[in-house]
C-alpha positions in Angstrom: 56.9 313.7 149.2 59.1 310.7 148.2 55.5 309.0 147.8 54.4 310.9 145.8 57.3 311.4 143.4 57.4 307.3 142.8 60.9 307.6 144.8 60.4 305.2 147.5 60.6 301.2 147.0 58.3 299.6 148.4 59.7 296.5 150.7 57.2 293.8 152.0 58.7 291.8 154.7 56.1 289.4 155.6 52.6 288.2 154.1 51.7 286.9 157.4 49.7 289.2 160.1 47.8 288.9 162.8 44.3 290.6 161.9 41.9 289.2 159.0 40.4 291.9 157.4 37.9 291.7 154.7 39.0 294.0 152.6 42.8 293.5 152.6 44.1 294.1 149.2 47.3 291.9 149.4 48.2 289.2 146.5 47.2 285.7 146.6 51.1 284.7 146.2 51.8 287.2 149.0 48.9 286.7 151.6 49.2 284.3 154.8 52.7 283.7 153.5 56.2 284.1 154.8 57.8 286.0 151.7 59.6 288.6 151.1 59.4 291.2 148.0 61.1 295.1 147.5 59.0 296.7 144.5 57.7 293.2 142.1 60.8 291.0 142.8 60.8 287.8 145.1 64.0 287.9 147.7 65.3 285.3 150.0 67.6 287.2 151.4 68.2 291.1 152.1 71.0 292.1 150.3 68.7 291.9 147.4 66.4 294.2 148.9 69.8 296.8 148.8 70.0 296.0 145.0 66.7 296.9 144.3 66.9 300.2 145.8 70.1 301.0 144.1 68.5 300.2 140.7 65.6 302.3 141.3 68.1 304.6 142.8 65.5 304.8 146.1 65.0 308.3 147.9 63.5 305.9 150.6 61.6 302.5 151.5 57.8 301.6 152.5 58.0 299.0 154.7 54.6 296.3 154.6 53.3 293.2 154.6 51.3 291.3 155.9 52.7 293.2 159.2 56.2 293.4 159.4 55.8 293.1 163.3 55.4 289.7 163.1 58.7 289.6 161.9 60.5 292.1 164.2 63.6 290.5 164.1 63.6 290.5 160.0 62.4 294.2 160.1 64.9 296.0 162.0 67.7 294.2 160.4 65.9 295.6 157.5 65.7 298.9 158.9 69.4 299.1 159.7 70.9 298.0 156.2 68.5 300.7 154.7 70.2 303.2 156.5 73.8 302.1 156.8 73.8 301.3 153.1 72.3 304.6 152.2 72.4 307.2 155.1 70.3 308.7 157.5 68.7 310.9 154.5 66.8 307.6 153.1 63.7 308.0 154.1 61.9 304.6 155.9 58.1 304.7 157.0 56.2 301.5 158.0 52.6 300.1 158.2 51.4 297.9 161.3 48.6 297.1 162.8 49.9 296.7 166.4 50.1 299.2 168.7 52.7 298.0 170.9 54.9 300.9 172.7 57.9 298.6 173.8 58.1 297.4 169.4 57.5 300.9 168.6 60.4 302.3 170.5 62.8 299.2 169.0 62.0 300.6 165.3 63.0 304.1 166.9 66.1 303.2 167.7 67.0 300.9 164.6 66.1 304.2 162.6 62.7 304.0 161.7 61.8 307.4 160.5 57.9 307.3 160.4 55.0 304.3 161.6 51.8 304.3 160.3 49.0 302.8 162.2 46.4 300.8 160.4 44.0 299.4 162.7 41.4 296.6 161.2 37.6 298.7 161.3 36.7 296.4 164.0 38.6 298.5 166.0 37.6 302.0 165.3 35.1 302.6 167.5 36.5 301.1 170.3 40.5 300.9 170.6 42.0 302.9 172.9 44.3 306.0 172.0 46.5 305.8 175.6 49.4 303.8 173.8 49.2 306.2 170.8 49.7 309.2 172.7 53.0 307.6 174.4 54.6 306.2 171.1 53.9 310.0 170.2 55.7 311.5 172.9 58.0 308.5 173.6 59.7 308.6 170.3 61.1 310.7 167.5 59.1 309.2 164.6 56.5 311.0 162.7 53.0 308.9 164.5 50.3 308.7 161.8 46.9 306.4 160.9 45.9 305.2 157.8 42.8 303.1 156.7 40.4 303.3 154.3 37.5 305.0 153.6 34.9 302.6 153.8 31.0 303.3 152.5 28.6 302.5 155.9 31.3 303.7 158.3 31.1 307.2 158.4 30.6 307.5 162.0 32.9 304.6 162.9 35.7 306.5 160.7 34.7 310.1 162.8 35.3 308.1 165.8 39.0 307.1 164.8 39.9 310.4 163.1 39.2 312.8 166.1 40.9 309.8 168.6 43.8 310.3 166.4 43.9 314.0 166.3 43.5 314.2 169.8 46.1 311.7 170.7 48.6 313.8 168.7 49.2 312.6 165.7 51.0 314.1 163.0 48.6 312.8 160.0 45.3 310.7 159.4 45.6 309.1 155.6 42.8 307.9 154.4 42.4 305.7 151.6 39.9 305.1 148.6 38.4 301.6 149.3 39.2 299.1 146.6 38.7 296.0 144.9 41.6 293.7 144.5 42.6 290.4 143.3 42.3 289.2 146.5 39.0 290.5 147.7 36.9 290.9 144.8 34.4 288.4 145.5 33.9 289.0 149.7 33.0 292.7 148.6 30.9 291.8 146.1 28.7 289.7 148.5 28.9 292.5 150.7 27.2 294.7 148.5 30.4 296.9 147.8 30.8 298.4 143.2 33.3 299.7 141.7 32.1 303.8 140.8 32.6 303.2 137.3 33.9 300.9 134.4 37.3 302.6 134.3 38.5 301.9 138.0 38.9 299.6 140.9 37.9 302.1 143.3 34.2 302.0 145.5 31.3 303.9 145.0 31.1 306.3 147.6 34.7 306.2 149.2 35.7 309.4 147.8 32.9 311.4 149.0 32.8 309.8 152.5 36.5 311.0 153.0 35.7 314.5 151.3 32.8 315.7 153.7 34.8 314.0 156.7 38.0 316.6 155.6 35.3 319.3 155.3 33.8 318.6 158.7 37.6 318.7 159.8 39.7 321.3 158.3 41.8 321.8 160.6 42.8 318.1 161.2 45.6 316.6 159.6 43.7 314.4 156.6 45.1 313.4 154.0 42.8 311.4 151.2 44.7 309.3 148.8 43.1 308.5 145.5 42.9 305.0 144.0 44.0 306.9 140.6 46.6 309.0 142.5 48.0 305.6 144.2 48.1 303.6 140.9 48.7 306.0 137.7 50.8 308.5 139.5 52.7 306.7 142.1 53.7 303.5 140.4 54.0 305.6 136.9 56.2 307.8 138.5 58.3 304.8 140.0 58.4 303.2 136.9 59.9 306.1 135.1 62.5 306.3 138.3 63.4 302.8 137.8 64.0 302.5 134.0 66.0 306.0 134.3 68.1 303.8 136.2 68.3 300.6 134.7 68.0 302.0 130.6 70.7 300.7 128.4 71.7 302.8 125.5 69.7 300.7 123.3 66.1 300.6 125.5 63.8 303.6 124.7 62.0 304.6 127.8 58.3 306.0 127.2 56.2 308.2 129.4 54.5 305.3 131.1 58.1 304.1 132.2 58.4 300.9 130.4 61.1 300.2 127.9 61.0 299.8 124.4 63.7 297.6 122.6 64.1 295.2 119.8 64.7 291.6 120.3 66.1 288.9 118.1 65.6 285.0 119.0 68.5 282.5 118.1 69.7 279.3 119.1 73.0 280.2 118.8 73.3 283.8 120.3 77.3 284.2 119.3 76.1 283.4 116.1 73.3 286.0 115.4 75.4 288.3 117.5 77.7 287.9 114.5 75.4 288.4 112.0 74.2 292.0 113.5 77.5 293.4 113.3 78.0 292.4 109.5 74.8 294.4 109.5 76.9 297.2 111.2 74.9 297.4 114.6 77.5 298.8 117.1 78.5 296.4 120.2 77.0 299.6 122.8 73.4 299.0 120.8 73.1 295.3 121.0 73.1 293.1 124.4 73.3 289.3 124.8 71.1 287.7 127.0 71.5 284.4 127.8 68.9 283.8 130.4 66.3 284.8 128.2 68.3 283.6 125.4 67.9 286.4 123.0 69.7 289.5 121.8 68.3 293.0 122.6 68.5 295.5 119.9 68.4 298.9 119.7 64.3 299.1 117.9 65.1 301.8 115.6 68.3 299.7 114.0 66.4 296.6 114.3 63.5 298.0 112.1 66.1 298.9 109.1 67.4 295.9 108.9 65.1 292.2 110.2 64.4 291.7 107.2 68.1 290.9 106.2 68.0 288.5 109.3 67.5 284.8 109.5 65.8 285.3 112.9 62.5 285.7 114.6 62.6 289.5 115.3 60.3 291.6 117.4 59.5 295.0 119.4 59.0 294.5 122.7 57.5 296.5 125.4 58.6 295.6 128.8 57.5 296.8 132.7 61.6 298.0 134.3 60.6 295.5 137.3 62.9 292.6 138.1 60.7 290.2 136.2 60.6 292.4 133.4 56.7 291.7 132.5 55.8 291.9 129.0 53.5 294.5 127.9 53.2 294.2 124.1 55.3 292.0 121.6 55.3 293.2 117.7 56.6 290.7 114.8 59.2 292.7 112.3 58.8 289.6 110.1 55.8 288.0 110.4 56.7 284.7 109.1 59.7 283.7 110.9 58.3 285.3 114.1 54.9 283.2 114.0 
């Protein structure tokens, strides 16, 4: 449910992992590599990872990579300042692609609430479900798979689902297959399209998972959508985090980003100055150095850029630590070309 309400932050503790599939969605920057990232921001170290959650104000963490496995040690550290800093009540679930019983039972006992199992498709047909069943009685986590739905594999999929079932698992997840950054031109070649102009998703995902929970009703399956996953989820987590993070002088829309007005200067102090003679109260304006600007409450910035020596705009900005620019607007146009 946290998933599903945008409530978790999402915590990649590697790029590095042990299997190659094809069809992995994961960044170029991220991919291969030994970095870390909770939501869109970079960390070196995890006591950022804490301030990311409290800015988002995180019901929980998804913990990925790459597979955090390879980092064991970096993941149950992890797992332990998750729930020291926040309680037992914060929710933690993980991805790996290693069954391993003796790992399984370390994230156990750090805390881990939750593992998902995500076996490359090489596998499905043929992996054994023995290990499975013992991480299933063996530990107090919730035991689930999750893998994607992938057009050709139908019977290969069967396979894995009804392993799972009968290994006693508490859920099956499966995905809608997409196109990402970072695979887009291996499943082209392979003959994979997108099912129409509007998404990312492939042709034929979604009804392969459909008539394999119809086949199955009584089995655990859950099928997540690739417009679920991207305009609810991260929409909702948007909206979490700029609930959070909103000044009084940001307007947060129903997407979740922030509105705000922003004036350029050279010398901040200065223009600072100049919109209080212009009566904007101190609580509606904030310096920024770093970015070396002044944010501005948009509807007092509208009234009065034209009485202002500066380059003047209404930005639209993503609440993510990077604070991605959506849409810049000129209030003047001639001193903000």
């Amino acid at each position: 449910m946290h998933c599903v309400n945008g409530a978790k932050m999402v915590l990649l503790i590697t790029g590095k992992c042990g299997t190659d599939c094809f069809y992995c969605p994961i960044s170029p920057e991220k991919k291969g590599k030994d970095v870390m990232f909770a939501n869109e921001r970079r960390i070196s170290d995890l006591s950022e990872m804490l301030e990311e959650a409290v800015s988002m104000d995180a019901a929980g963490t998804g913990i990925t990579g790459g597979d955090p496995l390879v980092s064991m040690e970096r993941t149950i550290s992890a797992i332990r300042m998750l729930k020291e800093r926040f309680g037992p009540g914060h929710h933690i679930h993980l991805y790996t692609s290693m069954i391993d019983l003796g790992k399984a039972k370390e994230l156990c006992e750090a805390g881990l609430d939750e593992i998902r199992f995500h076996p490359p498709m090489s596998q499905w047909e043929t992996m054994e479900f023995g290990t499975i069943s013992e991480i299933v009685s063996g530990t107090s986590m919730d035991v689930g798979i999750e893998v994607p739905a992938i057009p050709g594999n139908e019977e290969r999929l069967e396979r894995l689902v009804t392993s799972a079932w009968e290994a006693g698992v508490s859920f099956i997840n499966i995905n809608e297959f997409e196109f990402s950054e970072s695979n887009w031109n291996m499943m082209e070649e392979m003959g994979y399209r997108v099912k129409d102009d509007l998404s990312s998703a492939v042709a034929g995902s979604e009804e392969m998972a459909i008539e394999l929970m119809r086949k199955y009703p009584k089995c655990p399956i859950h099928f997540c959508s690739s417009a679920f996953k991207d305009g609810v989820q991260l929409r909702k987590r948007l909206i979490r985090r700029a609930g959070v993070i909103a000044k009084k002088h940001d307007v947060v829309t129903d997407d979740g980003t922030m509105i705000k007005g922003v004036v350029y200067a050279e010398d901040l102090n200065e223009a600072a100055a100049a919109l209080s003679a212009l009566k904007v109260p101190e609580d509606l304006m904030l310096i920024d150095r770093e970015r070396k600007r002044i944010e501005v409450a948009p509807w007092r910035l509208r009234k009065i850029s034209k009485k202002l020596p500066y380059p003047s705009y209404i930005v639209e900005e993503y609440p993510t630590f990077d604070r991605m620019e959506v849409e810049r607007t000129p209030l003047d146009r001639k001193r903000s070309t």
